[in-house]
C-alpha positions, -999 to +999 in steps of 0.1 A: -015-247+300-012-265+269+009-296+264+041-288+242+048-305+208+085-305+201+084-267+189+070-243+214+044-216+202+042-179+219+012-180+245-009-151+227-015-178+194-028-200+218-068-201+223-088-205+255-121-210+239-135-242+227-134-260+204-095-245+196-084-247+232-051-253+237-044-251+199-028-225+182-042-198+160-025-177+135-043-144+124-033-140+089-017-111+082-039-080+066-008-063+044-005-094+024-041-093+014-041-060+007-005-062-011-021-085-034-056-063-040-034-032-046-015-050-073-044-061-092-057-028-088-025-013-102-019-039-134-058-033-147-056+008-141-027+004-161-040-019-187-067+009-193-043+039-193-021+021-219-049+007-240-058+041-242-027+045-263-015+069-229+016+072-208+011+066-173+012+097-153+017+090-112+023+119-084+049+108-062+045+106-023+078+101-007+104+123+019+123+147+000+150+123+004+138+091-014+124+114-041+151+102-061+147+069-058+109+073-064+115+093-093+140+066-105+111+042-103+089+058-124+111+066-150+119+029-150+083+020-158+078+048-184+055+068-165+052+102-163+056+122-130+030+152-128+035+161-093+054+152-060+043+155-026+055+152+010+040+152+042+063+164+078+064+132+099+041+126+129+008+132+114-007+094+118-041+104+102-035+104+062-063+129+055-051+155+073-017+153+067-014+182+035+008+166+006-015+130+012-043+156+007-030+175-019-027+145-037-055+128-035-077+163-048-047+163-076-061+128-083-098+132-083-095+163-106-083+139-135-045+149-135-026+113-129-037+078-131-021+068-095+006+077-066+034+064-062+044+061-025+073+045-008+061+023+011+023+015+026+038+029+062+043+063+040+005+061+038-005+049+071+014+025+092-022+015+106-035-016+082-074-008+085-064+032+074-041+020+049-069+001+032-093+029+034-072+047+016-067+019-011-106+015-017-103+053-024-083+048-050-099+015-063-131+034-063-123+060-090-105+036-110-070+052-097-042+031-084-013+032-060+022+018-063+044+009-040+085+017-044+091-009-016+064-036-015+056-051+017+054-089+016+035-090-021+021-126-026+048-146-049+077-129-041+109-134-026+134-108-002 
């Protein structure tokens, strides 16, 4: 076992291999990377759509009962909601959950810039599906935004 310094560290940071053995080792956390690649992602789609002389237009993704709040959002931004979809919980894979895929055809066909979901868990609650589904976006120059970001870079809860 390690010797202790005068704060103790859980055992699963700790390494057994050398050269780290005995030290710790912190595995960064994926959402915060991806928090801050969705957000660049979001601020240039939007760039183009308003240098374009165009109104953002977003499909929201949220429970029927935060479709308020989501709605609320948007209209805070100025941007045009063109469709809302929702999904029954306990469907972990995003594609073949029916609003998420509804959506994302709504999307590819040219009829809103982005989604707007409520949360990444409301996409996927798995990090490595959640960024799939971002570089699907990212790819066809759409974007997603978030209601209630997780841990963006920069800011405070």
């Amino acid at each position: 076992m390690c010797q202790s310094t005068d704060y103790d560290l859980d055992e699963e940071f700790l390494v057994d291999e050398p050269p780290y053995r005995g030290r710790a080792r912190f595995v960064p956390d994926p959402y915060v990377r991806l928090a801050a690649a969705r957000r660049e992602h979001l601020d240039a789609a939007l760039q183009r759509v308003l240098a374009a002389g165009r109104t953002p237009r977003v499909c929201l993704y949220s429970p029927p009962h935060l479709a308020d709040r989501a709605q609320a959002y948007a209209v805070e931004r100025h941007w045009q909601v063109v469709g809302h979809y929702t999904d029954p919980d306990g469907i972990p894979d995003p594609q073949a959950r029916p609003g998420w895929s509804g959506l994302r055809m709504h999307l590819a066909a040219g009829y809103a810039d982005g989604a707007l979901a409520y949360s990444p868990a409301a996409i996927s609650p798995a990090a490595a599906v959640y960024e799939r589904q971002l570089t699907w976006f990212h790819a066809r120059g759409l974007f997603v935004a978030l209601v209630t970001p997780a841990r963006e870079p920069g800011r405070c809860r």
